[in-house]
C-alpha positions as CSV (number, residue, x, y, z in Angstrom):
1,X,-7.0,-52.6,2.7
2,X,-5.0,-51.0,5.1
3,X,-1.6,-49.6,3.8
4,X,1.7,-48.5,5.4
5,X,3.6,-46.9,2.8
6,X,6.8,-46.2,4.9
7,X,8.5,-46.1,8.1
8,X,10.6,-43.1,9.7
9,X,13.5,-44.0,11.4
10,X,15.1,-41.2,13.6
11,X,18.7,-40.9,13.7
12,X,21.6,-39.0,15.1
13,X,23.0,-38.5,11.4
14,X,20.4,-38.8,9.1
15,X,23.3,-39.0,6.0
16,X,25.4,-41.7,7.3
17,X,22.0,-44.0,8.0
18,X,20.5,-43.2,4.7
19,X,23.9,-44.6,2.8
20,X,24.1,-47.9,5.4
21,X,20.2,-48.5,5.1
22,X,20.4,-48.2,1.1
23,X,23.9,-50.2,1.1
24,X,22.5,-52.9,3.7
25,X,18.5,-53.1,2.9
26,X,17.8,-51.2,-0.5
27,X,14.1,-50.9,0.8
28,X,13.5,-47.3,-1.3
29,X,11.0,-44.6,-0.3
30,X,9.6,-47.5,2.3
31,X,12.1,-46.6,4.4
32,X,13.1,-43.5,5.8
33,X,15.4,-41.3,8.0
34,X,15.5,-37.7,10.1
35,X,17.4,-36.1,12.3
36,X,16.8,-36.3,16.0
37,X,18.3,-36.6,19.1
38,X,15.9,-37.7,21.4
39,X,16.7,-39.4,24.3
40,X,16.4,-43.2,24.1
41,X,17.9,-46.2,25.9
42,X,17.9,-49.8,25.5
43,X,15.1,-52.0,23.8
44,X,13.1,-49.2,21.7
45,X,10.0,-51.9,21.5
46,X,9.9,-52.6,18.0
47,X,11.8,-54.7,15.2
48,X,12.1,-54.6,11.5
49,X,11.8,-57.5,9.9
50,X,12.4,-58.9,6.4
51,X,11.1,-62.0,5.0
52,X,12.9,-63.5,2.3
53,X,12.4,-67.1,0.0
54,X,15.7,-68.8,1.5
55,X,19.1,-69.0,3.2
56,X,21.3,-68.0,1.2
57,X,19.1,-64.6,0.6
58,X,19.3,-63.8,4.3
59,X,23.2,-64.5,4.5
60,X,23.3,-62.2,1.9
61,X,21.7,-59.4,3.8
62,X,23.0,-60.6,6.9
63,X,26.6,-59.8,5.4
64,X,25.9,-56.5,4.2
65,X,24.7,-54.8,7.3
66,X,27.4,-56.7,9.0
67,X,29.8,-55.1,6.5
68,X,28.6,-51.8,7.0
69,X,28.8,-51.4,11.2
70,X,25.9,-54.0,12.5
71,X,26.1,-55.9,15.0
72,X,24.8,-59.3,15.1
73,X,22.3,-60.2,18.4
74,X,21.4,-63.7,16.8
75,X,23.5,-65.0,14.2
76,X,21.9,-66.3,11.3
77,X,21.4,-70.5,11.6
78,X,19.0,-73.2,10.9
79,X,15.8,-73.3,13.6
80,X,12.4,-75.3,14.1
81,X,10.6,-72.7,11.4
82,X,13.3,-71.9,8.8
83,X,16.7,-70.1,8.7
84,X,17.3,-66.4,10.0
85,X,18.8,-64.1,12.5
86,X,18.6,-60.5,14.0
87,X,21.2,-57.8,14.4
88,X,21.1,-54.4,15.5
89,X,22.5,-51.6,12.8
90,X,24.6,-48.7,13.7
91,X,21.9,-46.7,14.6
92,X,20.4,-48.6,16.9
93,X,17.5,-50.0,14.9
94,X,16.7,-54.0,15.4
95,X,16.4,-56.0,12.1
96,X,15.5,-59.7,11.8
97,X,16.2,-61.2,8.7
98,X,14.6,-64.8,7.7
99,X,13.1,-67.3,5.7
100,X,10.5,-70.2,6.2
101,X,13.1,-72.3,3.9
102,X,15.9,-74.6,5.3
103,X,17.4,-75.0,2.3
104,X,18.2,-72.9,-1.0
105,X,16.3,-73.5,-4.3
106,X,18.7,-71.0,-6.6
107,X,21.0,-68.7,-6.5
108,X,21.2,-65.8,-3.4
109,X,18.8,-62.4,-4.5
110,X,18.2,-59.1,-2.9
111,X,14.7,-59.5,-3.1
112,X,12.2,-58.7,0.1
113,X,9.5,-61.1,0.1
114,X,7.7,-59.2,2.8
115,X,8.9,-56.4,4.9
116,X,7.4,-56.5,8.8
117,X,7.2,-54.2,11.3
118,X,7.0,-55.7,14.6
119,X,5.7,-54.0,17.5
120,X,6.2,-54.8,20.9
121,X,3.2,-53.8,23.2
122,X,2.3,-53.7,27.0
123,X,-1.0,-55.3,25.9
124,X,-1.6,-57.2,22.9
125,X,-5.5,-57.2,23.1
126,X,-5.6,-53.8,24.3
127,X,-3.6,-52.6,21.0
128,X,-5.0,-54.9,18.8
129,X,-8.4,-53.6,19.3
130,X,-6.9,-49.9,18.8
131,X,-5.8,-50.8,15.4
132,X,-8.8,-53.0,14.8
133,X,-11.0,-49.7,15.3
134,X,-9.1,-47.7,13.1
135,X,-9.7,-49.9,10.3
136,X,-6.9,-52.3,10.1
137,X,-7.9,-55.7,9.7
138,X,-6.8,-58.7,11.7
139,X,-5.1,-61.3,9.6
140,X,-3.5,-63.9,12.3
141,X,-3.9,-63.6,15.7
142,X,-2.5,-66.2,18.1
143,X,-4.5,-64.6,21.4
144,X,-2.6,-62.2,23.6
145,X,0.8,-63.6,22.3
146,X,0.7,-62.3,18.6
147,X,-1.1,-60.3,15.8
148,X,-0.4,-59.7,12.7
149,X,-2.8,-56.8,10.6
150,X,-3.8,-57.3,6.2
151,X,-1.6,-54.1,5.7
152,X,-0.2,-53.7,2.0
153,X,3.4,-52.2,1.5
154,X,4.6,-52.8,5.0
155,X,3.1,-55.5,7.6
156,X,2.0,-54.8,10.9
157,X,2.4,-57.1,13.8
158,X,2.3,-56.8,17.8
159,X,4.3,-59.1,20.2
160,X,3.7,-58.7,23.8
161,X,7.1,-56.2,24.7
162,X,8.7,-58.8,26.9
163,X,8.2,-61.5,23.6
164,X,9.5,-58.9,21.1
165,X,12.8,-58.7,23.2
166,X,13.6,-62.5,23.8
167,X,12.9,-62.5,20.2
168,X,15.2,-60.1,19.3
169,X,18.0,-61.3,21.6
170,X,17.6,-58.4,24.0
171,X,16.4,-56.9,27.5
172,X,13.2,-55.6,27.3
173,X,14.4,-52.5,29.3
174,X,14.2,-49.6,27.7
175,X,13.5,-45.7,28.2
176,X,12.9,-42.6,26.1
177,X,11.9,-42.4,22.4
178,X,11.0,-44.8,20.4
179,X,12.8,-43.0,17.7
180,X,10.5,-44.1,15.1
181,X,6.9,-42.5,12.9
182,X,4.8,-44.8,10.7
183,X,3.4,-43.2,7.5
184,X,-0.1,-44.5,6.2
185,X,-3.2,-43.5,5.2
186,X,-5.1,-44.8,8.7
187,X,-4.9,-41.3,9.7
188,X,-2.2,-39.3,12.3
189,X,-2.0,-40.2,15.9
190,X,-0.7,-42.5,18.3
191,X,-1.0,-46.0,19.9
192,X,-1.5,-47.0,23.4
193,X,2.2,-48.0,23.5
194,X,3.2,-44.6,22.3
195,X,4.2,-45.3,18.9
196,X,3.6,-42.2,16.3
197,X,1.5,-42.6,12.6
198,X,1.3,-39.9,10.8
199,X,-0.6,-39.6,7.2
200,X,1.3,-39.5,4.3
C-alpha cells in the first residue's frame, strides 16, 4: 500500500507553529514545519483534516487550537453526517475536525482516528488518474466530485477546488504557494495542481 508518512507545512516562524501544532494537534513526526516566506494569498487549495470517534473529541480539539490563536471558519455543530467544524490556525493552514457520531459514547480523548489530507484540484479525473499511475490505489471515488486513495499513515483525498472551499467555509480565490510538501515513498515530484511530494 501506498504510504504518506508526513506532511510539511511551510511557515513564517517555523518555532511558534511547531509549539501551536504540538499544543493544538499532537500529530508527531506526521506533521511538520519549515521556514518560508513564499508568497501566498487566500484559499491555498488543500485542508487538513482529522477524524475522530465523537463530539466531545472534536470540541476538545476544537478548543485547543482556538486557545492557541485559531480562528474558527465553521463552528463545530451537529450536521446530516455527524458533528464537526473547520478553523483556520495561525498560520494560515485549514483544519477540519469531525466525527461520523452525533452523540458521545465516553469520556473526551486526544486520539486521531484518521488523519486526511484533502486536496483541492482543478480536475478531479485528471488528478486522480495521476495518482492512480503512480501507484496509489483508489479506495472511494464519487466521480468527478470526490476521491479518496488506500494510503497508510496519512489519507489522501481530492475535492474539485471550488468544493474544497465551500467545504472549508472559504473563497476559492487564491494565489501564490501552496506552502505545503508531502513526504512518501511514491517517489519526488509534483501534481497537475502543483502540489510538491518529496521521498522520505
Amino acid at each position: 500500500m501506498a504510504s504518506i508518512d508526513s506532511v510539511t507545512l511551510e511557515v513564517a516562524e517555523p518555532e511558534a507553529a511547531h509549539d501551536f501544532y504540538t499544543m493544538a494537534f499532537g500529530l508527531g513526526a506526521r506533521l511538520r514545519v519549515r521556514a518560508s516566506q513564499a508568497p501566498t494569498t487566500g484559499f491555498r487549495g488543500f485542508a487538513m483534516s482529522l477524524v475522530v470517534s465523537q463530539p466531545s473529541t472534536v470540541d476538545s480539539f476544537f478548543g485547543t487550537a482556538l486557545d492557541g490563536g485559531a480562528t474558527p471558519l465553521k463552528p463545530a455543530a451537529k450536521g446530516f453526517w455527524g458533528y464537526g467544524g473547520v478553523l483556520r490556525d495561525p498560520y494560515g493552514t485549514i483544519w477540519k475536525i469531525a466525527t461520523s457520531s452525533k452523540k458521545d459514547v465516553g469520556p473526551a480523548s486526544r486520539h486521531i482516528d484518521d488523519i486526511v489530507l484533502l486536496l483541492g484540484v482543478a480536475d478531479v479525473a485528471v488528478t486522480r488518474r495521476f495518482y492512480v499511475e503512480r501507484g496509489l490505489p483508489v479506495a472511494k471515488s464519487f466521480g468527478r466530485r470526490y476521491v479518496e486513495f488506500a494510503t497508510s499513515n496519512i489519507k489522501l483525498a481530492l475535492y474539485g477546488r471550488r468544493a474544497a472551499a465551500k467545504d472549508a467555509g472559504v473563497s476559492p480565490d487564491g494565489t501564490g504557494s501552496h506552502r505545503l510538501s508531502i513526504g512518501s515513498s511514491t517517489g519526488t515530484f509534483t501534481d497537475p495542481d502543483g502540489f510538491e511530494w518529496q521521498t522520505r
